[in-house]
N, C-alpha and C positions, 0 to 999 in steps of 0.2 A: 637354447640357454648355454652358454660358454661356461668354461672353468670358474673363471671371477666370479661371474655370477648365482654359479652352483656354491661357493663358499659363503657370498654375501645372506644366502636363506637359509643361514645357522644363527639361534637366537642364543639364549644363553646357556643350554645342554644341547647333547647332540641330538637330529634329526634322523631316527633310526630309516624312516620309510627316502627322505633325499640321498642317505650312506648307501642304500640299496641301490638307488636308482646309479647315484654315482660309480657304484662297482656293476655293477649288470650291462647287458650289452644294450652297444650305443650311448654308455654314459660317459663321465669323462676320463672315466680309465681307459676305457677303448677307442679314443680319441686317440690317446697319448700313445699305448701300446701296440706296437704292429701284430705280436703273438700274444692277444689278449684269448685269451677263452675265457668260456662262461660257467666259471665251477660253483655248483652248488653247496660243497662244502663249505670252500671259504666265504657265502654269503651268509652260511648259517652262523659259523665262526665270526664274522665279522656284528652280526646283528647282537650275540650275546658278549662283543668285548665293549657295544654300544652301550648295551643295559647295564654291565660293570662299572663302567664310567658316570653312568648317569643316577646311577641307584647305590652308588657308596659301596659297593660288593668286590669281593672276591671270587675270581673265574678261575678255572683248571681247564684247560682245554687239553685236550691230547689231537693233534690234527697228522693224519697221516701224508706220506710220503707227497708232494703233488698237491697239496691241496691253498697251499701260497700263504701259510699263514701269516709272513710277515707285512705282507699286504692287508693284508686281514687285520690284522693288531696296529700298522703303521700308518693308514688313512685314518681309523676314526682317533689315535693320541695326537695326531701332527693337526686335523680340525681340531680337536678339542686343544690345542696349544696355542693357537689360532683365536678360535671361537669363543673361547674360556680366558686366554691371556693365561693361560696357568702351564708351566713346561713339563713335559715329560719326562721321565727317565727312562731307557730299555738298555737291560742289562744281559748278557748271555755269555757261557761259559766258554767259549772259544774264537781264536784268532778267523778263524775261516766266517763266523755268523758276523763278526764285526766287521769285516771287511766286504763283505756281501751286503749289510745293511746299508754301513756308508758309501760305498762304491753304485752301488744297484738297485736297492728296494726303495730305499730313503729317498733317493735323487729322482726315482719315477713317483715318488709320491709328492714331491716338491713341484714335479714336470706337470703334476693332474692340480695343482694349486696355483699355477702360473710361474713355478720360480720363488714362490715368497714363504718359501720354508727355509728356515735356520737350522742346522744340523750340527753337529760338532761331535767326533769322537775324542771321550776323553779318558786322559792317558794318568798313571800317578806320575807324581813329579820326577819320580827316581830313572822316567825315561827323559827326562829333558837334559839336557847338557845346560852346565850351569859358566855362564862366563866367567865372574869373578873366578869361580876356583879353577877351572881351563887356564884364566891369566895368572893367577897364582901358583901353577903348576909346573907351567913355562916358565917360570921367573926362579923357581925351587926347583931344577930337574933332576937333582939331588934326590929328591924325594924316590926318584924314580931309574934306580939303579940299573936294575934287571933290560939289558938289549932291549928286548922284544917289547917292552913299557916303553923304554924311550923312544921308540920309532914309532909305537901307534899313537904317542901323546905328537909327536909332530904333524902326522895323520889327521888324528883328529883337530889340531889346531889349522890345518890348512882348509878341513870341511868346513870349521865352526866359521871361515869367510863366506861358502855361500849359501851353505843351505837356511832356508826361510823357517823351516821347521823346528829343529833342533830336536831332533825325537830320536832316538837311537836309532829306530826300525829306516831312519830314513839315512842312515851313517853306510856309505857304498862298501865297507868291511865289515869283520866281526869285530869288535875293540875286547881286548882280554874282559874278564869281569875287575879283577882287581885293580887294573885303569879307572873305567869306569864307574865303579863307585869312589872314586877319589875326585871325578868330576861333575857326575851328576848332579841336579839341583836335589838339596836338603832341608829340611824344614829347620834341623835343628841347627843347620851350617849357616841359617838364611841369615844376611843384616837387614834383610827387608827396606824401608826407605831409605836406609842410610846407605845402601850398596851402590855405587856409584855405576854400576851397569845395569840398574834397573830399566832406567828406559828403554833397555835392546833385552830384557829381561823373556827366553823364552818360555816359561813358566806364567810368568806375568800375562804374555801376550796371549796363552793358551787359555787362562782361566777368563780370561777377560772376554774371548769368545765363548767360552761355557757359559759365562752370566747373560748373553746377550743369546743365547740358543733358543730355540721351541722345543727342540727335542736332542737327550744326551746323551749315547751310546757309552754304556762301560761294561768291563766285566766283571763277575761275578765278587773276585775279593775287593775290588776298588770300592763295590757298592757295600757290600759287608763294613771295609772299613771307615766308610763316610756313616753308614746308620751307627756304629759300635760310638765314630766322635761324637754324632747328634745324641746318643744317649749321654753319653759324658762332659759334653760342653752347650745341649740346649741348639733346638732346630734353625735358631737363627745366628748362631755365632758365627763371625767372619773367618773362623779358621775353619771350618770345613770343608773338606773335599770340594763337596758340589755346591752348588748354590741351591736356592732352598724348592722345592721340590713335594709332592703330595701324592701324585699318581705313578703307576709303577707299572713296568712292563717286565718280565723274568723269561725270558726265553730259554731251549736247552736244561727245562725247568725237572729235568730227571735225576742233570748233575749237582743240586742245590745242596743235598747231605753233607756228600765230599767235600764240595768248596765250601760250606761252613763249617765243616771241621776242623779244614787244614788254616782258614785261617781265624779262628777262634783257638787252637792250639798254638803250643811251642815247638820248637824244634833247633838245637842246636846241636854242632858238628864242630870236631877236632879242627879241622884246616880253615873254618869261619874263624872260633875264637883264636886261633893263631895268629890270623891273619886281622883281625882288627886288634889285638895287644902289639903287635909288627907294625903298625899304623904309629902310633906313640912313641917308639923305640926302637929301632933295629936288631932285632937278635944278635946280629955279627958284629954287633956294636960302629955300625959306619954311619953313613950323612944318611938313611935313609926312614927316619924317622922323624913326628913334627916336633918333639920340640929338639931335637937332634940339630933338624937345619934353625929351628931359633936362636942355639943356643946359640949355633956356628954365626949367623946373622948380629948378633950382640957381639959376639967376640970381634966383630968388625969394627964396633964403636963407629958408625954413624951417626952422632951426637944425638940418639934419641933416651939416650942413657949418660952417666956418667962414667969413665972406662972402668973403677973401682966395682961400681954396680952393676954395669954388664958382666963384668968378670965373673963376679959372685952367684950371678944369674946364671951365667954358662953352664957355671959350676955346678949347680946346684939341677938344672937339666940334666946335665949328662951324669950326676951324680944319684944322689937319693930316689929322685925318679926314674933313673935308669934303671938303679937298682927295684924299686917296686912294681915295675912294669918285668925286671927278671923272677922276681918271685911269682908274680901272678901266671908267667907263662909257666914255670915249674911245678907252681900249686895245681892246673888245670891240665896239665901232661900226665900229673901224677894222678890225677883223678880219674883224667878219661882211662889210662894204663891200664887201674885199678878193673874198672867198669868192664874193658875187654876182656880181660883174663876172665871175668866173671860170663860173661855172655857167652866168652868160647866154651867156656867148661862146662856149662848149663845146657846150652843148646844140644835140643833133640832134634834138628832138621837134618845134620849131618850131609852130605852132599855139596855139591855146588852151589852161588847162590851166597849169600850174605849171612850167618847166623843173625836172630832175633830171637831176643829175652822182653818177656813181657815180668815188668815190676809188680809182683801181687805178693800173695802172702806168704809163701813159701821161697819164696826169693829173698824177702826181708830178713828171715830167719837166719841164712845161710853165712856165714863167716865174713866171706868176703866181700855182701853187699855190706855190709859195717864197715870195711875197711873204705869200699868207695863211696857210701854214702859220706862217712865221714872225711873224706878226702875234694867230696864237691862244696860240704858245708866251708871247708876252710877254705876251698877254694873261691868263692863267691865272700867270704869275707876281706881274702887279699885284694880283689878285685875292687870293692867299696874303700880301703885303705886306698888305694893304688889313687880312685874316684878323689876321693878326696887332698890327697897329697896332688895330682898333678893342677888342683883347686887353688892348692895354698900356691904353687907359682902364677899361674890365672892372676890373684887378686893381687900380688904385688909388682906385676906388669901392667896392671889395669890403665898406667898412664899414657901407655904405649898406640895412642889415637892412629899414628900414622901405621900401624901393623897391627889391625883390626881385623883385617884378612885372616891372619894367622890366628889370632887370638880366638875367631869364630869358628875355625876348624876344631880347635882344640877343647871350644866349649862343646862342640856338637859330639866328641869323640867322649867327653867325661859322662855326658845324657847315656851313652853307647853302653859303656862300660858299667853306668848304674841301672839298667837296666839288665844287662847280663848278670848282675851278681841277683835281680830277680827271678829270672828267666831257670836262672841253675836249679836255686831253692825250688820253684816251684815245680820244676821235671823231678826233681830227684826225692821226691816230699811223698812219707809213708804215711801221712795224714790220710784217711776216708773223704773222699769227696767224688766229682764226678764226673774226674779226668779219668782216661786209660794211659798210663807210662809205661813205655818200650823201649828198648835198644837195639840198633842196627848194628852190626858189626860186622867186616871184609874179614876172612878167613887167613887171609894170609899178609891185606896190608895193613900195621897200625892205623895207617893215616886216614882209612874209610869207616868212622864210628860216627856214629849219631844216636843222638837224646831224642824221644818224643813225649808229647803229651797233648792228647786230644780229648775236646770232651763227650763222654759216652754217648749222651741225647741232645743233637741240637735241637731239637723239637720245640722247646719254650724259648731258648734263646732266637730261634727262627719268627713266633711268635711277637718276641718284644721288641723283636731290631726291628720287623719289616712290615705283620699284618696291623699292628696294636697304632702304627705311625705314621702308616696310609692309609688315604681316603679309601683310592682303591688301587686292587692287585691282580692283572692278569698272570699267568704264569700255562706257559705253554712245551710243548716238546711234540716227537713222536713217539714217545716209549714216556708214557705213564700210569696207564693201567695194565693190570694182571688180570687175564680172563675176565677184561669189559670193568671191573671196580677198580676204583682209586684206593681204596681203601690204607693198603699198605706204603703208596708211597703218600697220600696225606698223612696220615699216623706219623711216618719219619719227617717229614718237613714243615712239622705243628701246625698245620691246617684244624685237626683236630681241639683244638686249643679254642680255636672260634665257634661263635652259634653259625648251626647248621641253617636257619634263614641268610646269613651273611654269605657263606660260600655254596658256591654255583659251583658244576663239572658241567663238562658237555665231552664227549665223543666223537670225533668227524672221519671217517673213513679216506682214506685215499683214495683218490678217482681212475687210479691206475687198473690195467685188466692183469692183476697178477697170475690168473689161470693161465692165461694163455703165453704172460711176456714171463712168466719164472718156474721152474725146474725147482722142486725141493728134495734134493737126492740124499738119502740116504742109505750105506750098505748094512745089510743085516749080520754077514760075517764078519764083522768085527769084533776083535774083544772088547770087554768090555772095559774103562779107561783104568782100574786099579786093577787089570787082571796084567802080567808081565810082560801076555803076547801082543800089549794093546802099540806099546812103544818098539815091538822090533815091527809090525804089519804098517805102523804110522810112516813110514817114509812111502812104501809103496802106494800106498792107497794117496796121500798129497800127491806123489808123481803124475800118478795113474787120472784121477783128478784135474791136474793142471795141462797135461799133455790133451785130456780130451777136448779142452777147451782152446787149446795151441796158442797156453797161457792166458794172456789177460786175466790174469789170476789174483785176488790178493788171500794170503792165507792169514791165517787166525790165529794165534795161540793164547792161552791163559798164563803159560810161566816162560822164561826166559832162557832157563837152559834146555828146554824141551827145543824149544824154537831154534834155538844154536846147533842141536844136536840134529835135528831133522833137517835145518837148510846145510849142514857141512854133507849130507849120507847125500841128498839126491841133487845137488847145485849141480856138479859135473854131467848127471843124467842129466839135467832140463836142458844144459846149453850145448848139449849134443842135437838137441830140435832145435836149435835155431833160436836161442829162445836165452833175455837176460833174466839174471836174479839179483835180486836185490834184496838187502836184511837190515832190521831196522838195527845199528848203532855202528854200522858201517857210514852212513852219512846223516847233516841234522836230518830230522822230521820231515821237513820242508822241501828240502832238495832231493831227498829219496822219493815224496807225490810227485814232484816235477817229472823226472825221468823216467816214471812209470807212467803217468801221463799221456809223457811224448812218445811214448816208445810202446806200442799194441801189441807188439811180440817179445812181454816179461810178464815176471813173477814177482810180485810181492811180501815176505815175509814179516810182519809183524806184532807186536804184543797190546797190551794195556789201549796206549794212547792210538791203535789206528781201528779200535774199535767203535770211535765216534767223531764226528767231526772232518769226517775222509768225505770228500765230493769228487767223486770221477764220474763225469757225464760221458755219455758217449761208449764207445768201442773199445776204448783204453781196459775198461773192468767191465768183462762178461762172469765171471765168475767170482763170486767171494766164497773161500774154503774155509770152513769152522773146523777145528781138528779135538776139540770135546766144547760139552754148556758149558757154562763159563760159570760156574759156580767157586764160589771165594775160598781160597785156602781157609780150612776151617781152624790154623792155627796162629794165622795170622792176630797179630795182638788185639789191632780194634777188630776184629772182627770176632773174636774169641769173647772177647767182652762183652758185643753187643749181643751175642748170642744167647751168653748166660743170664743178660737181662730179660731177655727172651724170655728163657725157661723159670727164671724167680715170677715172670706174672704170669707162668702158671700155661705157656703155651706152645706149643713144639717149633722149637729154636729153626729145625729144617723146615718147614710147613711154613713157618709168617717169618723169615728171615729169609735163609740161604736159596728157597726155592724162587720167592717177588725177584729178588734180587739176579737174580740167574736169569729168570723169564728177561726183566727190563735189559738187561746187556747183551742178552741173543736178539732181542728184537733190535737193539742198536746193531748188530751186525749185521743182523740179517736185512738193514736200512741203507745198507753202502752200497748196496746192486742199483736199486733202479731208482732213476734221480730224476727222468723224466719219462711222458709216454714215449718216448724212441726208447726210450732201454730194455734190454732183455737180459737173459742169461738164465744163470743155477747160482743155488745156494748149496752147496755142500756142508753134510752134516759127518763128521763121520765120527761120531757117537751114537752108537743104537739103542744109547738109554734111550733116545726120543722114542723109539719104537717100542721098545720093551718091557719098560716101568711105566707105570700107572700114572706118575706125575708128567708122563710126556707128553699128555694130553693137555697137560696144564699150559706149556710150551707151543705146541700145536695151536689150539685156540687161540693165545695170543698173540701167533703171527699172523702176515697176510696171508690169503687164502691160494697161495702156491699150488701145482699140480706136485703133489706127492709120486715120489717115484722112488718105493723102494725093492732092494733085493738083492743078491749077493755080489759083492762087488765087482766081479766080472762082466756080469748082467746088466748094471746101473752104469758102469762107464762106458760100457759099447752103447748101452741106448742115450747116453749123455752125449756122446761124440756124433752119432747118428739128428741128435736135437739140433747141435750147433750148427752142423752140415745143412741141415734142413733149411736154417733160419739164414743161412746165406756166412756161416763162420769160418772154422777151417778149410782148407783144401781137402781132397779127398789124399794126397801123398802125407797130410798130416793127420792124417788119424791113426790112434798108435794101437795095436792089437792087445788088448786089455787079460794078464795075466790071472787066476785066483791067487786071494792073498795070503 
């Protein structure tokens, strides 16, 4: 039986016992695949994302490291997209799963169908370069004062000839940000049919292949904000994101909290609103503003006016609007001012690092939030005047057919600005509800402040947007249970919310021999992370650590200036072994995995984002160093909040908060070691909480089952250096004599 015909004997739900036969060996995956194995996991995995599909359910898988889930999840949606005539969605939180999906998974699962799968990754419009305004742009360079703009807008006018794509990511530079959002495609900027570059229209041509897809890769906030439009404009309206859609795929499904937080919140920044009132007007009062170069373009009298009334128009540009767009930047300088001084002065973190004021009750109290509350309220008033004054020139230009271009910028820019005078209100709003509102603020630069506001529980909102809307929902990761239950992170991602007949979990182990391919070292002599000898013993012990390993290292941290502070004390020591270092904000994200990649004899330092989403296969990472659990600043604002939610129903905020939460993001770290059966190494721990406290057990069970190797640190890096040696790693000239610390 050939491929074809393994498809053809799908009637109209899926065939759980032919999906088996299809993924098992000698079926038609191991036709297709040269390194096909026969994993038990992912047929388990794959039989209950069959019965998801077919029985209207909700799945939670948790599949460990090696077990192929995306194969798993991406044969039986791409039949049933097929088989069903119904398309797929799979969404996932990261750049590295999208590109592995569409590049690798996907395409071998097209290759086990004969080819006749439709794929499409799709992007929001804000990565597509938009011609009209590109042409509009070049034609106004005015607009675009500043050197470094004008040479990447010529840049990018010479790319917009060939490339077929028009998607940022495929732009062979960086293009500044504030370029780029002056050229990208806009909903609110669009003229839609009436844009005379529709038919080269790259947006147009993207979603056009999304409508004709079987299956449509996005990530996590794209999908967020096409369910948030289907709530508010109805599952079939022509303006939404995706085209219409029933079955759901959620991969990376550990990060769904955050990414419905951040985008179900607000968030604005000093140098955003500067920089879009800068958009309308020029601070410096020159041509680099829209209706600036209007006005300058009327003052031409190219008979689309009469010269008396272009006059008056110019005027009235560079005048009254000039002027309300100066207030509005004074009214919102003055507010943010307000808001610093108040965060500086408040702030208990004291140190390095960004001060943050979280808005609660004892804040509202205080003097000066009066002074900047009331200074955002007027602010967001000037901004709605501003909305409408640049309106009243809007409607008495409305004649102006042949500069419909311009006039679309400028409508898209007023939507902007009435939005912000909401956005302000509702960050800076002492009203009870069930947002948490914060402030960032840079210690020494004005210009680094930001507004937040997130809300407390997605849990219903997670609920209405995704399980209440779909048929059905897989939702998969490797880090979603705490010691074997889902418990805590269904609770956080409204799973909870549904009957317990509708949602399914399942469990799949990794098929990896972590006994024998991983090292879980931890020193017992170490202080303990709040005692003061813990940060002068932390440089020796990461050295000590990474030297055993003769690098290949990537290290861990929870905060930033720890990080800076440990890679400045022992960089000199590592690159006396021969050995690079590399810190993350030295280069982007991206180009920092490359080089470590390429390069088997370095060191990686990084925070937050390279605790997930990192794929080093191979030699490149024998060793990932954790330097504490990764347990959440407990003063962080949404976290301080969701805590005390915690404690009002009555349950210990550390026990079903801070402790889930810590487990699931060690087990994410502790996931970046071995990525296939060729990999080995250590996980370095060098927190002895693991060993000490009672909750480390907690920790322990819900990792892979590692040969534990602990004991004083002199002891655990000489037998660490003696492992690597064994397994065919360092030289024996590279093994470094291992001090007490």
């Amino acid at each position: 039986m050939d491929e074809r015909q393994d498809i053809a004997d799908f009637k109209e739900r899926l065939d759980p016992e032919l999906l088996a036969e299809m993924l098992g060996q000698g079926g038609a995956v191991s036709r297709v695949l040269d390194s096909f194995e026969d994993r038990p996991g992912q047929m388990q995995m794959l039989g209950a994302v069959c019965a998801a599909f077919n029985r209207d359910q909700i799945l939670a898988v948790e599949a460990g490291t090696g077990v192929g889930k995306s194969l798993a999840y991406g044969l039986p949606a791409a039949l049933w997209a097929k088989q069903v005539g119904e398309r797929v969605v799979i969404s996932s939180g990261t750049i590295n799963l999208q590109e592995q999906l569409v590049g690798k998974d996907l395409p071998l699962v097209s290759r086990v169908m004969g080819g006749e799968l439709d794929v499409v990754l799709v992007k929001g419009r804000g990565n597509y370069l938009c011609r009209r305004r590109l042409s509009e742009a070049t034609r106004q360079r005015s607009l675009f004062s500043a050197e470094d703009l004008a040479e990447s807008l010529a840049w990018v006018a010479e790319w917009a000839e060939t490339t077929t794509d028009g998607s940022r990511a495929d732009l062979p530079f960086a293009a500044p940000e504030a370029l780029w959002h002056q050229l990208c495609s806009d909903a609110d900027a669009c003229l839609g049919h009436r844009c005379s570059f529709r038919g080269e229209c790259f947006f147009v041509a993207a979603r056009a292949r999304a409508q004709r897809a079987d299956l449509l890769v996005v990530n996590h906030h794209l999908l967020f904000a096409d369910l948030a439009l289907r709530r508010e404009l109805g599952d079939g309206n022509t303006h939404n994101i995706l085209p219409r859609y029933r079955r759901l795929v959620l991969d990376e499904g550990h990060g769904l909290e955050d990414a419905a937080s951040s985008f179900f919140g607000v968030r604005l920044t000093r140098v955003g609103v500067m920089r879009m009132l800068g958009r309308m007007s020029s601070p410096a009062g020159g041509k680099g503003g829209l209706l600036q170069g209007l006005s300058a373009e009327l003052a031409d009298g190219d008979g689309a006016l009469a010269p008396g009334r272009a006059k008056r128009m110019g005027q009235e540009a560079q005048g009254p609007v000039a002027g309300l767009v100066k207030a509005a930047r004074q009214s919102y300088q003055r507010a943010f001012d307000h808001m610093q001084a108040l965060a500086l002065e408040l702030d208990r973190g004291g140190g390095g690092g960004d001060a943050k004021l979280r808005l609660v009750g004892e804040v509202f109290e205080h003097y000066g939030f009066a002074a900047a509350h009331e200074a955002f309220v007027a602010a967001a008033q000037t901004a709605r005047r501003l909305a409408k004054g640049v309106e009243r020139v809007v409607d008495r230009l409305s004649d102006l057919d042949e500069d419909e271009d311009r006039m679309a910028e400028v409508a898209a820019w007023i939507k902007r600005v009435e939005a912000l005078a909401e956005e302000t209100e509702l960050v800076i709003s002492e009203q009870p509800d069930d947002m948490v509102r914060w402030v960032e603020s840079g210690r020494k630069s004005k210009h680094r402040l930001t507004l937040h506001a997130a809300p407390l529980d997605v849990s219903a909102l997670m609920n209405e947007s995704v399980y209440q809307t779909m048929d059905s929902v897989v939702l998969t990761s490797a880090t979603l249970s705490v010691g074997g239950s889902f418990d805590f992170w269904s609770q956080r991602v409204g799973l909870g919310h549904q009957s317990a007949e509708r949602v399914q979990s399942l469990v799949v182990d990794s098929p990896f021999d972590y006994a024998t391919q991983v090292r879980l070292v931890t020193p017992t002599n170490m202080a303990a992370p709040n005692h003061p000898l813990f940060e002068q013993q932390l440089p020796e012990a990461v050295y000590q650590a990474a030297a055993a390993s003769e690098g290949r290292a990537l290290v861990l941290f929870t905060a930033w200036g720890l990080m800076t502070r440990v890679h400045e004390m022992v960089k000199d020591r590592l690159e006396e072994l021969g050995l690079d270092v590399f810190c993350q904000g030295e280069q982007p994200r991206d180009r920092l995995l490359n080089c470590f990649r390429e390069n088997e004899q370095s060191v990686l330092f990084g925070t937050e984002s390279f605790w997930q989403g990192v794929d080093v296969v191979g030699s490149a990472l024998r060793n990932v160093i954790i330097t504490r659990l990764p347990f959440d600043v407990p003063d962080e604002p949404l976290v301080q909040a969701r805590m005390e939610a915690v404690e009002r129903a009555g349950q210990s905020s550390f026990a079903h908060f801070m402790l889930p939460r810590a487990v699931l993001k060690l087990k994410q770290g502790f996931g970046r070691l071995v990525r296939s059966r060729a990999d080995w190494g250590s996980v370095v721990v060098l927190d002895n909480r693991l060993l000490t406290k009672a909750y480390g057990q907690k920790f322990l069970k819900s990792l892979p089952p590692a040969t534990l190797m602990p004991g004083p640190g002199e002891e655990v890096f000489a037998q660490l250096a003696d492992f690597f040696l064994q397994q065919g790693g360092p030289t024996a000239e590279g093994v470094v004599v291992c001090h007490p610390l």
